[in-house]
N, C-alpha and C positions, 0 to 999 in steps of 0.2 A: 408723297415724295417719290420721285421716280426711279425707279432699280438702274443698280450700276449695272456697265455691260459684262462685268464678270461676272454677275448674281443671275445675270439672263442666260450666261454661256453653262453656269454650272448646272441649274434646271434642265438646257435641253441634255446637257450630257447625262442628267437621271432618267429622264422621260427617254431617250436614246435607248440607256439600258435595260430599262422596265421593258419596252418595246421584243427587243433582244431575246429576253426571257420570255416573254409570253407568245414569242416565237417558237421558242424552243418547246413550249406546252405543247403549244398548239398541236404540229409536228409529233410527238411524242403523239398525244391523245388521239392523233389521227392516222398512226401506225397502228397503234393499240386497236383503233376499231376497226381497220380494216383485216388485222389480222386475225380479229375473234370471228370477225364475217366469215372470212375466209376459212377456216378451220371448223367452223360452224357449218359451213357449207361441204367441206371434205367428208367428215363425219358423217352430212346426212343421206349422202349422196352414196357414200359405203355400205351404211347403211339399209340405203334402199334396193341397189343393186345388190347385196348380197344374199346366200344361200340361208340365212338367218332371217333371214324378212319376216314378218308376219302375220296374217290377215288381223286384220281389224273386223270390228264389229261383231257376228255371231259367236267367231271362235275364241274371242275377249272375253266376251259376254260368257262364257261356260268356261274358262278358266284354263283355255291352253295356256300353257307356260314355255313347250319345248320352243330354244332358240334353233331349232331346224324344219317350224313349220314353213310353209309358203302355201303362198294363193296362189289361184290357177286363174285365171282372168281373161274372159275370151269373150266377143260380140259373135251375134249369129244374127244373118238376116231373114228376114222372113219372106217369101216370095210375094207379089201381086195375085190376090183372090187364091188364099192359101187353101181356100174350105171348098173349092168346086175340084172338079177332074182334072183340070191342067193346072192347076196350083197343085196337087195336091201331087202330082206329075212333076213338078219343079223342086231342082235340089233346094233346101236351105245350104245357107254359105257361112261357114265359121271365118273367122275372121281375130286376130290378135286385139289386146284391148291395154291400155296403161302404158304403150310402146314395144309391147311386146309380140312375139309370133306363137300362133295356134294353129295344130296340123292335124285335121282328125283320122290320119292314121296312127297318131300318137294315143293310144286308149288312156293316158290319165288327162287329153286334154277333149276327145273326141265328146259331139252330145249328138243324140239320137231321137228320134221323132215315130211314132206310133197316131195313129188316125183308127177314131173309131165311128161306124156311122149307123144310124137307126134309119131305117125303114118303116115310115109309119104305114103302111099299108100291108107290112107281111108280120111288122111288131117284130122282125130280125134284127141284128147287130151283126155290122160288118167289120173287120180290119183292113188295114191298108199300113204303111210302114212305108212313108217318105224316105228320100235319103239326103242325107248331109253331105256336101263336098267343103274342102278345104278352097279359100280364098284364090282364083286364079288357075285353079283346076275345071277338068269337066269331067262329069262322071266316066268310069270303065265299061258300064252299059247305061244305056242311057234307059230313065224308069217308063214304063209304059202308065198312060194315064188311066184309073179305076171306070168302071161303069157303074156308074152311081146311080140308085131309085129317083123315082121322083118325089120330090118333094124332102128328098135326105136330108138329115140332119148331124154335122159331122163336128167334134170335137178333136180339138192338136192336144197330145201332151208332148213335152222338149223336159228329155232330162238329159245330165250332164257329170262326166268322172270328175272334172275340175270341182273351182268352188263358188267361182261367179259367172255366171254366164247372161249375159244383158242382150236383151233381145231390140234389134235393130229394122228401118228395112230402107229400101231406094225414094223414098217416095215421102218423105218429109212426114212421117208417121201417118200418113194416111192407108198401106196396108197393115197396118197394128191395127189402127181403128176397125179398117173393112172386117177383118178377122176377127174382131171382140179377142186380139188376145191380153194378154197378163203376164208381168212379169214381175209383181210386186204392187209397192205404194209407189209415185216419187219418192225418190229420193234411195230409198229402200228396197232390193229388188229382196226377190225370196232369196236366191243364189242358187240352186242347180235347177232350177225350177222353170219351166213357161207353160201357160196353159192357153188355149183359143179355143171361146164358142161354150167352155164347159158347163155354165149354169144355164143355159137355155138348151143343152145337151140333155142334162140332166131333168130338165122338167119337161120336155118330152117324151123320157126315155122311161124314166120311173114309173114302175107300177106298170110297164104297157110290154114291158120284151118278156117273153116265155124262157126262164132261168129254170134249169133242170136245180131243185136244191141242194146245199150241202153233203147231206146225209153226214152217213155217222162211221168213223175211221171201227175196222175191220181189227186192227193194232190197240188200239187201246181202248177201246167201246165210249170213246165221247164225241163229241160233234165236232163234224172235219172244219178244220180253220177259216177263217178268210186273211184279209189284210188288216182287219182291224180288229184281229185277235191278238191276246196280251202275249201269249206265245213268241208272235210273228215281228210284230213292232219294237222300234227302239226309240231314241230322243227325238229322230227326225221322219216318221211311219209316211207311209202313202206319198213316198217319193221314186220319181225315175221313169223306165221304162223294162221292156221285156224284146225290144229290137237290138238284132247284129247286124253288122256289115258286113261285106268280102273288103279286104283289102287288096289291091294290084300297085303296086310300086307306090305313087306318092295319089292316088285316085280310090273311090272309092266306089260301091256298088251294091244295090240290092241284096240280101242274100236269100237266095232263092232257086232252086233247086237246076236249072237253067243256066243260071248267070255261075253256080261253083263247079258247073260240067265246061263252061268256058274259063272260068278265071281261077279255078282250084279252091280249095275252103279254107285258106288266110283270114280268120275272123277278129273282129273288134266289139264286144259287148258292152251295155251301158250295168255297169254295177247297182244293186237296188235291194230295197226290201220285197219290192214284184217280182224281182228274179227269184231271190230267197226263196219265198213262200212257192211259186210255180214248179222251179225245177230240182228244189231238194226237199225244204222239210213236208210239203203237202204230199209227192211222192213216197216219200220215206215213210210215212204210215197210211201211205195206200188211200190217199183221197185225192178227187179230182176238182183241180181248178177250171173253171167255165172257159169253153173255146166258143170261138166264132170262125167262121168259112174269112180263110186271109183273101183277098184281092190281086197282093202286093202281085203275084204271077197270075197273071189270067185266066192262060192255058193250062195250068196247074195248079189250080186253088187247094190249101191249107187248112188245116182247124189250127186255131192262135188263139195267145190272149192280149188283151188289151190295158192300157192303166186305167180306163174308164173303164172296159167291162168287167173288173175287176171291183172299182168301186161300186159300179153296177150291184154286184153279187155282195160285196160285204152289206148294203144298203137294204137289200131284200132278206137277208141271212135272219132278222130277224133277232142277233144279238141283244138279249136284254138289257147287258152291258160292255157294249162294243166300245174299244179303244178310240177316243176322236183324240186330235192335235191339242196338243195343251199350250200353254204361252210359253213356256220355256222354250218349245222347237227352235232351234236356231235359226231354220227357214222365216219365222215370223219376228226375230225382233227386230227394232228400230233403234238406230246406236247404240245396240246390246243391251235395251231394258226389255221387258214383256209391252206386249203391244194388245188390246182385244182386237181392234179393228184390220190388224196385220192378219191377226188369226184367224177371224173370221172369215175375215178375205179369201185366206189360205183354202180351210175350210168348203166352200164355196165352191172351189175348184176341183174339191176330192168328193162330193156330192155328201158332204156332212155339213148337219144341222150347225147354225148359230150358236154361239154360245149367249146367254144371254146378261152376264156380268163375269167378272173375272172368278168365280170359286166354281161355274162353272167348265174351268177350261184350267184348273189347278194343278199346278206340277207335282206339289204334296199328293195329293190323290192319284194322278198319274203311278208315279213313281210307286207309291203304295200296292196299285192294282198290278206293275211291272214283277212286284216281289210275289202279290199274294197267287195270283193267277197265273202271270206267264211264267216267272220260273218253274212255280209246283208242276207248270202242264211240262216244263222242256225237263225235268228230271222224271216226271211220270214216263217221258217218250223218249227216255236214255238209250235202252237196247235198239229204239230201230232205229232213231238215226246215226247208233254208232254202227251197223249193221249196213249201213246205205254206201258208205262206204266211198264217200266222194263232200265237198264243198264248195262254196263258190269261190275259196282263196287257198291252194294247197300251201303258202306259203305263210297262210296262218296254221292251218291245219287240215290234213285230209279227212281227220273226223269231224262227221257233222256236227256230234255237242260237243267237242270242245269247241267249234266255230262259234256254234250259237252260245255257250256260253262267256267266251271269252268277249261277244258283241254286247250282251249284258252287261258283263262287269263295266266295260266303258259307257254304256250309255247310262246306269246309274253313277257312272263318277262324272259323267258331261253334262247332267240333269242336275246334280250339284245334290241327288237324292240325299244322303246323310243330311245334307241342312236342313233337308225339307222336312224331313221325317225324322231324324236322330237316330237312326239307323245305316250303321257302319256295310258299306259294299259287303252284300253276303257271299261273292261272287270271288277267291283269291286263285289268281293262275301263275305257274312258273314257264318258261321261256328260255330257249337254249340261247345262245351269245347272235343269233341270225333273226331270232324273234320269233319262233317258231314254236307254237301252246306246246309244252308238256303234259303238264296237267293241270285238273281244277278241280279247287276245293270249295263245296258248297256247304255252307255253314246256313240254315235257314232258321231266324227267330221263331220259337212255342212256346206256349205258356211252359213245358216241362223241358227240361235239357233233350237235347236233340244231337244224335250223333253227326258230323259235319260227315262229307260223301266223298268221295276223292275217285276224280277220274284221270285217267293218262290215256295219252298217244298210246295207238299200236303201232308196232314196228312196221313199215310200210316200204318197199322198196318199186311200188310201183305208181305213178302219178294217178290221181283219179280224175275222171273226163269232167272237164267242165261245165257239163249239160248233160241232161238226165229225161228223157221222157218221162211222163207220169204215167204208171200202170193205169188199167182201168180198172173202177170199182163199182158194184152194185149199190145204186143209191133208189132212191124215192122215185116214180115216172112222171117225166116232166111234165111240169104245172106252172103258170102264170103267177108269180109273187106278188104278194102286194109289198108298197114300198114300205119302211117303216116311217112312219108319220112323227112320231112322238119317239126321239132316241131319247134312251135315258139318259141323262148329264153325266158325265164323268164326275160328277162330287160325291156318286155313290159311296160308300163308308169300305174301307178295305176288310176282311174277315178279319173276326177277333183272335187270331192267333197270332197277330203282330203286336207286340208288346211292347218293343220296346230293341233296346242293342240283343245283337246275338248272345246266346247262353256260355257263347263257348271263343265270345269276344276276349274275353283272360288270355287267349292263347297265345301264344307270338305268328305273325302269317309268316305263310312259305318263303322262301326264297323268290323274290320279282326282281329278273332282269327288264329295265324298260325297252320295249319291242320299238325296233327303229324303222323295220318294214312295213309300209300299207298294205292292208288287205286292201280290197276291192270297193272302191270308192262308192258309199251309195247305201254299205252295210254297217259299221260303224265308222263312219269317218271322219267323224269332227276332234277325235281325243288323238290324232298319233299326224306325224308329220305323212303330208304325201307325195309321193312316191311320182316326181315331175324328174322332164328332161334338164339336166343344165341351163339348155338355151330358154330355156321358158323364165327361167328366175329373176327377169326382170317385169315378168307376169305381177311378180309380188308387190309392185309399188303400186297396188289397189287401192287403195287411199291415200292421199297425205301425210305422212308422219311430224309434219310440222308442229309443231309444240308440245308432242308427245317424248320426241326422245329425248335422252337426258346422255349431255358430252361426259366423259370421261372425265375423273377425279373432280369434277364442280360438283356434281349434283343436280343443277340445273336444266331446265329442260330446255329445248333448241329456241322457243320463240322469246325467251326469258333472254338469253343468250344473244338476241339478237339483236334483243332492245338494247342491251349495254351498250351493243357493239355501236347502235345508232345513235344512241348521245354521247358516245365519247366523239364519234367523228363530229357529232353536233356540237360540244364544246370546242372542239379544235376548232371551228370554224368563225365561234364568235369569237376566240382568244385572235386568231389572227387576224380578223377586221376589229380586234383594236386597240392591237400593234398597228397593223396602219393607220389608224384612226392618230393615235399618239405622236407617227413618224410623219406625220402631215403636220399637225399642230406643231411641231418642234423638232425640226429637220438638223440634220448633224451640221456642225459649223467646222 
């Protein structure tokens, strides 16, 4: 029977209102998501631009927490034919990375380049010291190019104060390739790191250059260090360089003896564990680190060190159980896990053996050897390096041990040692409200109670020079090393006098202000925020923060947050095609 015209008029006037309403959804649900977008997007974007930012990856992976770290983020190009005499004569060019700018008269963002090169026909090692310009600059002297042997065989190392430095070049990566350099895995760089040429460097070199040896420190009657001594090393060992620059306004220059009678001695150093070891603590007990004849000035050649001939020396040194890279390095991980093949890589480039499965290259052992070895050597060598009377950071401290040990305590808190070992930081420093060590108290586990050590600042009212020649010592008459063929693994067993927590763990620690000043990037500098320009801090947006950060009073993280925000505009879309769907079938009468 067929519906009256009121019975048809009273349906569409439902179907009208239904319409109406699901209008009104729609609408709603599509404010809703575009305002969670959008709020979602203020957030991250504050976020990322802000002085709070925080690297990803390495400094995750070891457990920074301060909301005032940043990344330092910066590309460097590598010239065309880096490894011959007019390459090696061509600046590298730093360059900003993430959006951001890079100025390498800025020393926390500046990276530095050292060349080493063998002589197979004299069995010599030569230095040379490239220079870096900022993006758009030309150097303040222009570098003169090296006379290189024939047949030379040269290695790059690029270190860097920032924290990522990604190695570039003009040429569609075909001067990476020409150069055999490295700046990681894909994907994965080391971070202050680049190396060119260095395992074919090394497998020329080894065994064949005449290394005057070690000998034996004069200060305390044990055998003088190298770099891969437990002394010397921290979380991140066999990194950086041992090159300064001149600076002249926004341009940069050689520095060399020449070039600072024209531009004055305005300098820019690359912070490092090579610096460490060369120009304080080897000094400070009267042992000599291996020079080579510099190049860098021609007309006035230099005795220098090198980061390879450095390696060089620890490799020949003969250490039974010499310090190598463990998976924890921050340099080597891979989205903040341990990586072997990262490490080994790494490895590779510092002229240390493979490891051959992961217990070989064990952070637990690491750490263990940090306590049993290096500290006992840096408290055995207390009086002279507080005697030396200088550091590499006076705004951590002008005395050497509390430098070095205040670099301890953080690289077994950034090595995560206590988990690895179950042994509490033997390492407790106080710190005035600037950041500036006090003192340090060393509590060392033994099988019997052990009294802990307590050193302080001396009252100082004078700076100490940032550079220290090394005195000369009477060692060994030089002889041709052989390489060490067979290192021993680093899963050597630590001495039996680690037991276990410290004896005197009961006690309450000292008073710790947390130190908000960097020391000098290179030395320990993965545990403390650093020490960048304002304008650099959008350097910080290093990676992604996409689905990692978490909006305010939700809980949620941004990419969770975002999906909401995409189905509710989704829903509003279908509610209002079908209200129109409805206002079609049953149009208003």
């Amino acid at each position: 029977m067929p519906r009256s015209g009121s019975s048809s008029r009273t349906i569409g006037y439902r179907q009208s209102r239904t319409a109406r309403r699901l209008q009104r959804a729609a609408i709603i649900s599509i404010v809703l998501g575009c305002l969670l977008a959008a709020t979602t997007g203020v957030v991250l974007a504050e976020g990322a631009g802000s002085a709070g930012s925080q690297a990803l990856g390495s400094a995750a992976a070891i457990g920074v927490e301060s909301a005032e770290a940043q990344t330092v983020a910066c590309k460097i190009t590598v010239p065309p034919q880096a490894l011959t005499a007019r390459g090696l004569a061509t600046p590298w060019v730093l360059s900003g990375d993430h959006g951001g700018d890079c100025a390498e008269t800025n020393a926390d963002q500046a990276a530095f380049v050292d060349a080493t090169i063998f002589d197979p026909a004299t069995k010599a090692v030569l230095a040379y010291r490239p220079l870096v310009i900022t993006e758009g600059t030309t150097p303040a002297v222009d570098p003169v190019p090296p006379k290189l042997p024939a047949g030379a065989v040269v290695e790059i190392s690029v270190g860097f104060n920032g924290d990522e430095l990604t190695l570039t070049d003009a040429n569609d990566g075909q001067d990476i390739a020409d150069s055999h350099c490295v700046n990681g895995e894909p994907g994965s760089i080391f971070g202050q790191e680049i190396f060119c040429n260095a395992p074919a460097f090394y497998a020329a070199a080894n065994g064949n250059v005449t290394l005057t040896p070690p000998g034996t420190s004069p200060d305390d009657g044990r055998p003088c260090p190298t770099t891969e001594s437990w002394e010397i090393v921290d979380q991140d060992q066999s990194d950086n360089t041992t090159t300064n620059y001149l600076v002249r306004g926004d341009r940069t220059a050689q520095s060399t003896a020449a070039n600072q009678q024209q531009l004055g001695n305005d300098q820019i150093g690359n912070g490092s564990d090579n610096a460490l070891y060369t120009k304080f603590y080897a000094p400070a007990i009267h042992c000599q680190p291996p020079q080579a004849t510099d190049l860098t000035d021609p007309n006035a050649p230099v005795k220098s060190t090198t980061s390879a001939l450095l390696n060089l020396f620890a490799r020949a040194a003969g250490n039974p159980q010499p310090a190598l890279v463990p998976m924890g390095d921050p340099f080597t991980l891979v989205d903040g896990e341990p990586s072997l093949d990262k490490t080994n890589l790494y490895r590779a480039q510092v002229n240390q053996p493979a490891a051959a499965q992961p217990d070989d290259a064990s952070v637990a052992v690491y750490c263990r050897n940090l306590l049993d070895q290096g500290l006992n050597k840096i408290e055995l060598d207390k009086r002279f390096l507080q005697a030396f009377g200088a550091s590499p950071d006076p705004a951590v401290s002008n005395d050497l041990h509390l430098f070095v040990l205040n670099r301890f305590k953080e690289s077994w808190d950034n090595l995560r040692c206590q988990d690895q070992t179950g042994i509490a930081n033997p390492v407790t420093i106080t710190t005035d409200a600037d950041g500036r060590v006090l003192t340090a108290e060393v509590t060392r586990p033994t099988a019997t109670t052990q009294a802990p050590t307590t050193t302080s600042a001396a009252p100082s009212t004078t700076e100490a020079p940032t550079t220290t020649e090394a005195p000369s010592t009477t060692v060994a008459p030089s002889t041709t090393v052989a390489p060490s063929t067979t290192a021993e693994p680093t899963t050597t067993t630590a001495a039996t006098n680690v037991i276990g927590a410290p004896a005197t763990s009961g006690s309450p620690p000292t008073t710790q202000l947390q130190r908000t000043q960097a020391a000098v990037p290179g030395l320990a500098e993965r545990g403390r925020p650093a020490s960048t320009n304002a304008a650099v801090t959008n350097n910080a947006v290093a990676r992604s923060n996409i689905g990692r950060s978490r909006l305010p009073f939700t809980g949620l993280n941004s990419r969770a947050l975002l999906l909401v925000a995409a189905t509710l505009m989704c829903i509003g879309g279908w509610l209002l095609l079908w209200a129109g769907r409805l206002k079609v079938a049953h149009p208003a009468k």
